[in-house]
Backbone atoms as SQL, in Angstrom:
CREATE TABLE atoms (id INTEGER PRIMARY KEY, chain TEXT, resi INTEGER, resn TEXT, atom TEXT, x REAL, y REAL, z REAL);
INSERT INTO atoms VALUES
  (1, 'A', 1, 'UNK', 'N', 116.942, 83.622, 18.633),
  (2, 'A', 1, 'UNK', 'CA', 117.302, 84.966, 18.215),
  (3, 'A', 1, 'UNK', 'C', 117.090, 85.939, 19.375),
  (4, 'A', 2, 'UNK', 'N', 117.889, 86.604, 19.771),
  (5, 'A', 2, 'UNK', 'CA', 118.014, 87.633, 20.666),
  (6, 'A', 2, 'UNK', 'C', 117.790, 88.790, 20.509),
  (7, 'A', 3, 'UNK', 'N', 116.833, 89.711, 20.848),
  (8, 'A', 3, 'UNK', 'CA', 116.743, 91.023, 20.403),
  (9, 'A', 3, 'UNK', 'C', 116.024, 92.020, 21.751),
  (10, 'A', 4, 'UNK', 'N', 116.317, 92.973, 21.589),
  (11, 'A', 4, 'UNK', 'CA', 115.950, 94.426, 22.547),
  (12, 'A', 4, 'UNK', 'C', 114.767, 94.049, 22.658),
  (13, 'A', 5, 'UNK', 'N', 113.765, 94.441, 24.170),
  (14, 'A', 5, 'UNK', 'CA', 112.478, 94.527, 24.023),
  (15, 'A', 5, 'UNK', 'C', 111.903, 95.828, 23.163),
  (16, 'A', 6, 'UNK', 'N', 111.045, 96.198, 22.953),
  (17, 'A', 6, 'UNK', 'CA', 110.351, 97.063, 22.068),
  (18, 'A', 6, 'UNK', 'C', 110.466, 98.134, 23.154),
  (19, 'A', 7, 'UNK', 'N', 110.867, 98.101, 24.425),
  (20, 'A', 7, 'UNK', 'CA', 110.371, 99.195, 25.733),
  (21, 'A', 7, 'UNK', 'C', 111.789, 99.900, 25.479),
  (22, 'A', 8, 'UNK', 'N', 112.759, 99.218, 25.271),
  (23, 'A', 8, 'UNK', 'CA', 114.036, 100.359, 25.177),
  (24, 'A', 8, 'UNK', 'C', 114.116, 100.205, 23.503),
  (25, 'A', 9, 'UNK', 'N', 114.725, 101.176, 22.699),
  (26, 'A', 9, 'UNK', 'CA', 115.116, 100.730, 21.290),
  (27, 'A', 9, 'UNK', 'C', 116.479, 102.212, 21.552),
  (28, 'A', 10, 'UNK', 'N', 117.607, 101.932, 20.522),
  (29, 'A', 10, 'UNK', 'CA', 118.209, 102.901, 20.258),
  (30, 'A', 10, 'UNK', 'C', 117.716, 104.035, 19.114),
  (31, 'A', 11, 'UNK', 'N', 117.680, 104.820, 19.599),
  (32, 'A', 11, 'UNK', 'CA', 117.045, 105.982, 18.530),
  (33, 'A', 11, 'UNK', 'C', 118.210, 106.816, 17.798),
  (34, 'A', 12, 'UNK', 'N', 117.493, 107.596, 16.956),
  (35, 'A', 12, 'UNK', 'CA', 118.818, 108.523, 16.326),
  (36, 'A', 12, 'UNK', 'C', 119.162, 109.530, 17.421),
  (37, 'A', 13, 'UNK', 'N', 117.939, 110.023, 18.240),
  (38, 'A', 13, 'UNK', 'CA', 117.885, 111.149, 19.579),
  (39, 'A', 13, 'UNK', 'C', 118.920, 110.314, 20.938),
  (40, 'A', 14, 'UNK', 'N', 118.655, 109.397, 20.847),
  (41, 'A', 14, 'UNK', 'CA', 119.302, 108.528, 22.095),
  (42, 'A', 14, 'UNK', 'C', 118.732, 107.283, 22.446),
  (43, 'A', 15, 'UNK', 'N', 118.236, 106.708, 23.454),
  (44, 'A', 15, 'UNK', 'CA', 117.902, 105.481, 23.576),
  (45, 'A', 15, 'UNK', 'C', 116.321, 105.403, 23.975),
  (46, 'A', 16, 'UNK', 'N', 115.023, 105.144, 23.429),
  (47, 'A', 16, 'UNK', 'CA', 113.818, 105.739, 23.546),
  (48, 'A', 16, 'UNK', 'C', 113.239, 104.415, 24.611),
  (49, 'A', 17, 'UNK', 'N', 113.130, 104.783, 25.838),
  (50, 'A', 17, 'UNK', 'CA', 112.175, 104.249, 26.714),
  (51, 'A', 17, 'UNK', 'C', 110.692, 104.441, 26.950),
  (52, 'A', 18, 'UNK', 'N', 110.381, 103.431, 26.741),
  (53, 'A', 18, 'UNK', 'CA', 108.538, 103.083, 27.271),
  (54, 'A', 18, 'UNK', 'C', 107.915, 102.713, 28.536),
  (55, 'A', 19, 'UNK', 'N', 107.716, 103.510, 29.400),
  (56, 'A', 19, 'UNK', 'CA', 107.651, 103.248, 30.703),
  (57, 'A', 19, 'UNK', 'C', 105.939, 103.744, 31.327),
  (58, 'A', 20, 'UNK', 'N', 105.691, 103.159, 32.352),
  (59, 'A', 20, 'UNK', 'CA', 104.325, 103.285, 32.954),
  (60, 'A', 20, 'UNK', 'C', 104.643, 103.520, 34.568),
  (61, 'A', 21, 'UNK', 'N', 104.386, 104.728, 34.824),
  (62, 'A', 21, 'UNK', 'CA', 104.738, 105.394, 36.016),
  (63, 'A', 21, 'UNK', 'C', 103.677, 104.975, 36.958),
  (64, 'A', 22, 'UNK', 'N', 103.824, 104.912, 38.138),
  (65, 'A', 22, 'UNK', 'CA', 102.847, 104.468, 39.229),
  (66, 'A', 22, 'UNK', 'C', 103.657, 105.400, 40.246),
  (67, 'A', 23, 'UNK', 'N', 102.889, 106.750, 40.721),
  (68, 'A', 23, 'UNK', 'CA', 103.360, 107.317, 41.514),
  (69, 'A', 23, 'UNK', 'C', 102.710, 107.551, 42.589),
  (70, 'A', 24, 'UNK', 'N', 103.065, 108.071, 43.704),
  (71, 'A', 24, 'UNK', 'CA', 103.059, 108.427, 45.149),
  (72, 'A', 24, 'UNK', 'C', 103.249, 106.742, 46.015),
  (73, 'A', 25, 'UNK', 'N', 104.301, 106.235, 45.344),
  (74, 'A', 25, 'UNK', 'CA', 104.494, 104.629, 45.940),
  (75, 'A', 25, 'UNK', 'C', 105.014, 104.977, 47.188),
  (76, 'A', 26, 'UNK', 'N', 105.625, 104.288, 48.302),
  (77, 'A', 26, 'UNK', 'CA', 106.370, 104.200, 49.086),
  (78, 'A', 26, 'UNK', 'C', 108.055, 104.476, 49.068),
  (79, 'A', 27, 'UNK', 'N', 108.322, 103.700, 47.816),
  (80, 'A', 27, 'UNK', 'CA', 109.394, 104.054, 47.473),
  (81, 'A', 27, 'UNK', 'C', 110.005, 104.148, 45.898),
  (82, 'A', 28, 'UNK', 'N', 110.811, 105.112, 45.698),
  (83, 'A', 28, 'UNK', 'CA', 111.148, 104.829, 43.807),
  (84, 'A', 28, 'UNK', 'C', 111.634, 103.923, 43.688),
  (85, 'A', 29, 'UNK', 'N', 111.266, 102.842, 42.893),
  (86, 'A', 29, 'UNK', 'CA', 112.004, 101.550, 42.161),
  (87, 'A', 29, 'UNK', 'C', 111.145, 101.084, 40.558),
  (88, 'A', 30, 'UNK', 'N', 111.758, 100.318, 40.154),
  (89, 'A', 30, 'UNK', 'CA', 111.688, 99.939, 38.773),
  (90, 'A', 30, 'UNK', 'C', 111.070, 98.454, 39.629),
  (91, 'A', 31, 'UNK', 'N', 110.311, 98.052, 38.998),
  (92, 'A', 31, 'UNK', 'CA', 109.332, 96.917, 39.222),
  (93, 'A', 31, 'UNK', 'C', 108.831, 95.748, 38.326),
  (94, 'A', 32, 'UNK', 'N', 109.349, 96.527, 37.044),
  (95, 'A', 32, 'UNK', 'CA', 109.416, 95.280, 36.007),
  (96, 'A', 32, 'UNK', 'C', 108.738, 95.713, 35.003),
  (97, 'A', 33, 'UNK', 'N', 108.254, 94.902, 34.111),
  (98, 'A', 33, 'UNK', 'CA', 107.112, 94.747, 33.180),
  (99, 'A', 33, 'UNK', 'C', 105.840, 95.091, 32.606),
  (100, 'A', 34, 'UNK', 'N', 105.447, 95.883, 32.225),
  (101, 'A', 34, 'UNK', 'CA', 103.708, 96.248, 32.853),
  (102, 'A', 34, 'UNK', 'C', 103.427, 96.528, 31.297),
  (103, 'A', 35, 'UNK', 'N', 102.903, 95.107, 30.690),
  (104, 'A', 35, 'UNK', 'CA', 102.127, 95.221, 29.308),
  (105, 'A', 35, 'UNK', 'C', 103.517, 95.766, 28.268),
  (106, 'A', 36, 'UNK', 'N', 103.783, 96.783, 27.539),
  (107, 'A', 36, 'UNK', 'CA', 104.853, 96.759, 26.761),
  (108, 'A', 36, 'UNK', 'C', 105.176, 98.438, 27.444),
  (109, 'A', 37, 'UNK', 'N', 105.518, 98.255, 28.252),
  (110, 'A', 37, 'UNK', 'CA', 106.620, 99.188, 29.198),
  (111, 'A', 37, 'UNK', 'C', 107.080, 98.660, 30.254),
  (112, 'A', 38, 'UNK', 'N', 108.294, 99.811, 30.367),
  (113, 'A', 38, 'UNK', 'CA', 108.870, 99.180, 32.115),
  (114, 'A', 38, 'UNK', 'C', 107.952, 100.134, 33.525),
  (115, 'A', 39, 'UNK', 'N', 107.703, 99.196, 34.176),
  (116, 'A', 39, 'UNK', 'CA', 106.846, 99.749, 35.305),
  (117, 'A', 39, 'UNK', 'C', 107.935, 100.364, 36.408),
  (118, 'A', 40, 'UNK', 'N', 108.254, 101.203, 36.625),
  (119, 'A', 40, 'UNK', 'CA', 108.516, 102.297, 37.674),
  (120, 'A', 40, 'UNK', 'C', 107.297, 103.155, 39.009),
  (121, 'A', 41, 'UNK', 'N', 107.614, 102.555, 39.541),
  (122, 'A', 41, 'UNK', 'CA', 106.851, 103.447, 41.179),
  (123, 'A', 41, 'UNK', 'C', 107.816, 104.681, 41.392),
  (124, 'A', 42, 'UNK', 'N', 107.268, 105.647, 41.588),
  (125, 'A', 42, 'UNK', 'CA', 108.013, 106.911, 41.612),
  (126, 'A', 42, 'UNK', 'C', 107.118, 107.267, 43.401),
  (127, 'A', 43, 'UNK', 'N', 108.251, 108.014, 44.186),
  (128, 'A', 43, 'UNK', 'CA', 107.951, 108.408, 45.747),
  (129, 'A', 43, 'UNK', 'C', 106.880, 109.762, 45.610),
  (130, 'A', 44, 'UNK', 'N', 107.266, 110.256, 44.303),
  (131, 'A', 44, 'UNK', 'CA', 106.916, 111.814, 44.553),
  (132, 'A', 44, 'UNK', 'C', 105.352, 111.859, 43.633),
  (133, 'A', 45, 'UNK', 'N', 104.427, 112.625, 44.361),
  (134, 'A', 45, 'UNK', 'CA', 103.171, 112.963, 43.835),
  (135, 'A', 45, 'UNK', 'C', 103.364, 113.332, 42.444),
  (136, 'A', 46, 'UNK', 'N', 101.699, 113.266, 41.611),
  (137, 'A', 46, 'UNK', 'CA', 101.815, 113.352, 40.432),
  (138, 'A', 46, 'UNK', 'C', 101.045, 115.001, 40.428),
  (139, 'A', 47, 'UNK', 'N', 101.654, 115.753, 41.406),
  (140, 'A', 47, 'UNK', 'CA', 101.379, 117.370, 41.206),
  (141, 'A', 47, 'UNK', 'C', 102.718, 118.559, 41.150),
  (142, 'A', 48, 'UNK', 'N', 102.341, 119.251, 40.225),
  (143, 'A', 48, 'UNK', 'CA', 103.679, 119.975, 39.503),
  (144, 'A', 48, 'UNK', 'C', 105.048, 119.522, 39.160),
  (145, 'A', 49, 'UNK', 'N', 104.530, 118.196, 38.502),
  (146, 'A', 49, 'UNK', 'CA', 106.080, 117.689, 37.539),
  (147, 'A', 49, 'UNK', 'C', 106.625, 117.118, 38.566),
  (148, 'A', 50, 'UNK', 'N', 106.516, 116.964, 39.832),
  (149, 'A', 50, 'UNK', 'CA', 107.170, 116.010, 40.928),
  (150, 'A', 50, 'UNK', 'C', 107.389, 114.749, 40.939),
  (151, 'A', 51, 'UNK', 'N', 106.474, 114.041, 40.105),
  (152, 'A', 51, 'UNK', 'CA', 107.142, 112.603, 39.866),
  (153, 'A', 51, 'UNK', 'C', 107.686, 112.438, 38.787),
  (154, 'A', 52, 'UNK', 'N', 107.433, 113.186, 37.408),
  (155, 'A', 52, 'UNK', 'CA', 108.525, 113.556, 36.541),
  (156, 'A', 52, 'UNK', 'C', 109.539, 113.666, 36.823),
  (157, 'A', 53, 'UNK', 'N', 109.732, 114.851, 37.779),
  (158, 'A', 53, 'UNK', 'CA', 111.160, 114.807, 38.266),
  (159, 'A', 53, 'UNK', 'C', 111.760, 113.679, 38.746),
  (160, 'A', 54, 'UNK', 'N', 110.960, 112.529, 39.561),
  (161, 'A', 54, 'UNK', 'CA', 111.787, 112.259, 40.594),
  (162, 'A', 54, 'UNK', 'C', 111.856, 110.930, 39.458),
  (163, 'A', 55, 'UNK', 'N', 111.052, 110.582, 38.261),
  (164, 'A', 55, 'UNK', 'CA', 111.473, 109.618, 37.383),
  (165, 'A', 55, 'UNK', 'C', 112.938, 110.005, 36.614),
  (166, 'A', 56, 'UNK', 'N', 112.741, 111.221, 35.969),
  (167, 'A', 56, 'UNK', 'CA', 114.049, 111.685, 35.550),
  (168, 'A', 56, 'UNK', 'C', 115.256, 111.364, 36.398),
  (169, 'A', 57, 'UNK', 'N', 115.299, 112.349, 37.789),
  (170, 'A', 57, 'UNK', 'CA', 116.398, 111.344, 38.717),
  (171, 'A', 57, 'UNK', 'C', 116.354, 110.418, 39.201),
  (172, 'A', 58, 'UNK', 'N', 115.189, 109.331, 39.136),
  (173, 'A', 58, 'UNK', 'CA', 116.235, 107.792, 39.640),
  (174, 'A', 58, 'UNK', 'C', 116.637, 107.039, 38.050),
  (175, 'A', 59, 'UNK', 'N', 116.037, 107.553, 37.000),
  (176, 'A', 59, 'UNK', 'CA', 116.884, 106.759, 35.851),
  (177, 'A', 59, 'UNK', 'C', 118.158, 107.450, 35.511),
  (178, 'A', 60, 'UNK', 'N', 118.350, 108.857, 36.041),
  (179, 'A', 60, 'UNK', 'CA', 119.877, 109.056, 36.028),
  (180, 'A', 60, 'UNK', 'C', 120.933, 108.502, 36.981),
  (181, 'A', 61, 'UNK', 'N', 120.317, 108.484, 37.903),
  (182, 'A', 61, 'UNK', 'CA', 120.846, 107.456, 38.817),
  (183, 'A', 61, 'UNK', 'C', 121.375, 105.826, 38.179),
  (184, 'A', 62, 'UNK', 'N', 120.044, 105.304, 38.191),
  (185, 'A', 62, 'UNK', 'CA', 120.686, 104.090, 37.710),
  (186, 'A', 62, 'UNK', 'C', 121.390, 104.136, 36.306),
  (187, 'A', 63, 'UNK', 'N', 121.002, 104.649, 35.465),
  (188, 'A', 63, 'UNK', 'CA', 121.737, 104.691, 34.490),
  (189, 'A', 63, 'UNK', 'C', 123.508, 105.799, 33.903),
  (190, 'A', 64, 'UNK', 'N', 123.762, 105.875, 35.099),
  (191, 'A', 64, 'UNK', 'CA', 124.833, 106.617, 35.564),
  (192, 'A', 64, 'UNK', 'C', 125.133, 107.810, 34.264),
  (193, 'A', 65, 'UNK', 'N', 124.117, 108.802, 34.102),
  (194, 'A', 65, 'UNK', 'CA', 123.974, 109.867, 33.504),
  (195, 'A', 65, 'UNK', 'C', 123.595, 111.294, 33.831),
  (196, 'A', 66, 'UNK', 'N', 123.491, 112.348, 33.496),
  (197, 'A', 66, 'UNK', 'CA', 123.721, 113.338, 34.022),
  (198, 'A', 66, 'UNK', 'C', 122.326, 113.661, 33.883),
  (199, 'A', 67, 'UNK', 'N', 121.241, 114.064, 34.838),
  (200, 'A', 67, 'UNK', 'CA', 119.578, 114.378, 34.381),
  (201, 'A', 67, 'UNK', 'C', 119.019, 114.967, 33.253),
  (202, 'A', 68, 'UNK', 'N', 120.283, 116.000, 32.707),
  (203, 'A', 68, 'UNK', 'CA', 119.912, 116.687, 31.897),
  (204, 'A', 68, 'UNK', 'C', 119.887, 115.848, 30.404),
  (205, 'A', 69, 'UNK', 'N', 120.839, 115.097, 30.594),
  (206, 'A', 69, 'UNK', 'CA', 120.441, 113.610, 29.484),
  (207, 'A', 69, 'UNK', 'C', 119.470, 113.427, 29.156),
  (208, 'A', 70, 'UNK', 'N', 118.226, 113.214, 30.013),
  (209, 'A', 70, 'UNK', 'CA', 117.192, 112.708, 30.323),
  (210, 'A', 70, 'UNK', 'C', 116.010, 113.390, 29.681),
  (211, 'A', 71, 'UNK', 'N', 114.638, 113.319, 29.079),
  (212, 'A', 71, 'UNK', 'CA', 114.205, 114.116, 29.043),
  (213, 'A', 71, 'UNK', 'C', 112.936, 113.160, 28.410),
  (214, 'A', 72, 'UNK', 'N', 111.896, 113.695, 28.784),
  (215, 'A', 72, 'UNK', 'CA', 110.346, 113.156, 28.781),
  (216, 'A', 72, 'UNK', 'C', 109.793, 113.523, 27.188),
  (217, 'A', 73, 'UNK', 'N', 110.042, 112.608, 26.219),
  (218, 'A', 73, 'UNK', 'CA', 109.481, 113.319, 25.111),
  (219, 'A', 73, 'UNK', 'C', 108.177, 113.079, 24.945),
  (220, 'A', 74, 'UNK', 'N', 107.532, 111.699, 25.517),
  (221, 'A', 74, 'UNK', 'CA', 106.039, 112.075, 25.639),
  (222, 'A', 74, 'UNK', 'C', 105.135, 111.580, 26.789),
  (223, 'A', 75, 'UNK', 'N', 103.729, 112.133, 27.003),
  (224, 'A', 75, 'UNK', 'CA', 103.482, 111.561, 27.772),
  (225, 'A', 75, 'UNK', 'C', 103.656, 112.148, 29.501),
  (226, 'A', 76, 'UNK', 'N', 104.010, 113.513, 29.199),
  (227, 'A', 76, 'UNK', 'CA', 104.679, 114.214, 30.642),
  (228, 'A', 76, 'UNK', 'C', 103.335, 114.249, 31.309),
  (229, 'A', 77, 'UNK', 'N', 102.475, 114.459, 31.575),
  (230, 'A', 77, 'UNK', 'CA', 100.965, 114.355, 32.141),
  (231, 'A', 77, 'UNK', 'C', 100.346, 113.401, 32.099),
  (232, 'A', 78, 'UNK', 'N', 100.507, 111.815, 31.527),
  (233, 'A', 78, 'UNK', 'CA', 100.061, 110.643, 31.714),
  (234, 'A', 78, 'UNK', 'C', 100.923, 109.270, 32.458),
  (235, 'A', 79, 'UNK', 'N', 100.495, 108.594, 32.721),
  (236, 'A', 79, 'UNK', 'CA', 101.074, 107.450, 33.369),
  (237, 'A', 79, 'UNK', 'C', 102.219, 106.935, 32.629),
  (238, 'A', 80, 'UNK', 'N', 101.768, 106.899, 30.880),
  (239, 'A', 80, 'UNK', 'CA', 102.669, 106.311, 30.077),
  (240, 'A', 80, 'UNK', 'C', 103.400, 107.359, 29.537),
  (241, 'A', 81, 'UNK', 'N', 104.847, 107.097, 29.138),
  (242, 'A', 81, 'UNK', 'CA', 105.699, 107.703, 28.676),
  (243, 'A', 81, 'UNK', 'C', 106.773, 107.419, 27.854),
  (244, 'A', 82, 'UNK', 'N', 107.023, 108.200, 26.844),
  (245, 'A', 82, 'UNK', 'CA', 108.417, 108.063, 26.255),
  (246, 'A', 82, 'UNK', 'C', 109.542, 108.411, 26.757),
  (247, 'A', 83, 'UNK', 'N', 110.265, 108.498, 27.137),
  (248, 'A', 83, 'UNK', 'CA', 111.536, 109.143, 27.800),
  (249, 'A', 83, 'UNK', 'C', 112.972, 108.895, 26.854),
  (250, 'A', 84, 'UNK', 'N', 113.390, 109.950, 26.406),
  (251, 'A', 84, 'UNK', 'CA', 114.772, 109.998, 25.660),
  (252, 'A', 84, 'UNK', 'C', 116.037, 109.962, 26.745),
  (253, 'A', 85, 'UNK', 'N', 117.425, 109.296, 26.526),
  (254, 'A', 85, 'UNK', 'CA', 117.768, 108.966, 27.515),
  (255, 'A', 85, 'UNK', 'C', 119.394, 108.952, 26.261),
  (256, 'A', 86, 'UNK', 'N', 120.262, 110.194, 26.923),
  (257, 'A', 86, 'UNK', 'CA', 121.524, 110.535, 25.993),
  (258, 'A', 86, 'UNK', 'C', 122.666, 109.744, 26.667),
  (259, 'A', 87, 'UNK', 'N', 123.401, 109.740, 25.571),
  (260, 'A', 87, 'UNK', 'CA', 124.858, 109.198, 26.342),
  (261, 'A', 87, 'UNK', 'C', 124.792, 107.754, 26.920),
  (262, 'A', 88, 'UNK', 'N', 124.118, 106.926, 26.568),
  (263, 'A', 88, 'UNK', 'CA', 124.228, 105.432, 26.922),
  (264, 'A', 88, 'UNK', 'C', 123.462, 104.818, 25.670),
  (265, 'A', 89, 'UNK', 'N', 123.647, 103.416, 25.472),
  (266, 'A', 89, 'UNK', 'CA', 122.535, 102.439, 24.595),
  (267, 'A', 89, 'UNK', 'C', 121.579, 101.628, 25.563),
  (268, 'A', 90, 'UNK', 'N', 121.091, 101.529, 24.297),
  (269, 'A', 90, 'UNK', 'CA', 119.717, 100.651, 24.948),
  (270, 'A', 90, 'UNK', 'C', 120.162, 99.189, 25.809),
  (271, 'A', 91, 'UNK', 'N', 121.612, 98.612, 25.300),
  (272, 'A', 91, 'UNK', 'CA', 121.928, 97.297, 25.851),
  (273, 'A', 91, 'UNK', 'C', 122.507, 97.725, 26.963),
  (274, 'A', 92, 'UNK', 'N', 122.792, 99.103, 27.364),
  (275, 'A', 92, 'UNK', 'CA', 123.292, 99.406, 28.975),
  (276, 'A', 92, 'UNK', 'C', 122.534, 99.706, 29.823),
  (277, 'A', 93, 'UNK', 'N', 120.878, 100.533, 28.925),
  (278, 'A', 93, 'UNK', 'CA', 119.982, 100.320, 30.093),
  (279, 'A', 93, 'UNK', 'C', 119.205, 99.257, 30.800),
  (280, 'A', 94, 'UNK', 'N', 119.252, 98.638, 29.182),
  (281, 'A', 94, 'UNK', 'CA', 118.357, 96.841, 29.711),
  (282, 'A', 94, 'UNK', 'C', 119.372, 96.257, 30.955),
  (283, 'A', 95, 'UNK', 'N', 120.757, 96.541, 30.965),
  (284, 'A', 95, 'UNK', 'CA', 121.540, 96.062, 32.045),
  (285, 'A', 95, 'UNK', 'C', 121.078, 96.577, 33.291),
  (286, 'A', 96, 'UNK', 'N', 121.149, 97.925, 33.098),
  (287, 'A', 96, 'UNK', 'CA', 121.358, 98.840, 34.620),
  (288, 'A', 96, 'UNK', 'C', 119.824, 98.797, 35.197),
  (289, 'A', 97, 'UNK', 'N', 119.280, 98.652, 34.573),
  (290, 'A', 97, 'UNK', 'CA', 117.634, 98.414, 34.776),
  (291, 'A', 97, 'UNK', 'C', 117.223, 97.290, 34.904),
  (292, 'A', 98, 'UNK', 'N', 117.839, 96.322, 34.857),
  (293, 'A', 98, 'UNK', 'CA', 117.843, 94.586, 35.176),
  (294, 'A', 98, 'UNK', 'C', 116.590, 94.159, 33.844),
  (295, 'A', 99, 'UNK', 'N', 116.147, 94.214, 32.892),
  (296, 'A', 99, 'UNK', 'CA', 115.213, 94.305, 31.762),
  (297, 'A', 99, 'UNK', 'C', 115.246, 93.097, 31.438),
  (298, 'A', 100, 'UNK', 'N', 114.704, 91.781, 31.294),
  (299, 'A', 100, 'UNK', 'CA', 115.340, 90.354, 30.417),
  (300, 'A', 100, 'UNK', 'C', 114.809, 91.086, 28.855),
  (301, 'A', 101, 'UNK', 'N', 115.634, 90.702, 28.618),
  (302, 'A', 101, 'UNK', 'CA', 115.917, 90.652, 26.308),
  (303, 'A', 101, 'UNK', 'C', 114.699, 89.113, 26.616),
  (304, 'A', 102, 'UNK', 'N', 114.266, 89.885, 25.225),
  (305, 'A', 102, 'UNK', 'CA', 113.086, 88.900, 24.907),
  (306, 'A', 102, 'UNK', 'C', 113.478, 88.046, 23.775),
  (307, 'A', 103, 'UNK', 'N', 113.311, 86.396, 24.068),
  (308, 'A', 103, 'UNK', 'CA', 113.913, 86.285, 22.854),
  (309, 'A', 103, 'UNK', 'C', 112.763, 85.066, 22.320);
């Protein structure tokens, strides 16, 4: 049986991501797995919303959406986060985000 991991689900708001930020990395990338979120390294410090931001634009990036799509519903001051994510499904981010479906 094939099904979504629990880290992306489609919501009634849009597609609800579970992610664990690791910021001031070297470089922004998505890194995989980390317990029941997707692990993201973000470039930009975790002072005045700067790696917020710079999470918001590389998942608009990869997920070929407009930032304003995007939006941190929880979690904006901690490592872990919810992130709402408009105008795509959850089976296009598990793509664009390389995610394996857990089955």
């Amino acid at each position: 049986m094939n099904s979504l991991p629990t880290i992306v689900q489609d919501g009634r708001n849009g597609v609800v991501l579970t992610v664990h930020v690791q910021p001031k990395a070297s470089r922004t990338e998505c890194i995989g797995i980390h317990g029941n979120a997707l692990k993201i390294r973000v470039s930009a410090p975790p002072i005045d919303g700067a790696a917020n931001d710079e999470l918001v634009r590389f998942l608009a990036e990869c997920c070929a959406v407009p930032s304003g799509s995007i939006s941190i519903h929880a979690g904006a001051k901690s490592r872990s986060k919810r992130v709402i994510i408009k105008g795509i499904t959850a089976e296009a981010v598990l793509t664009r985000l390389a995610i394996p479906k857990r089955r």
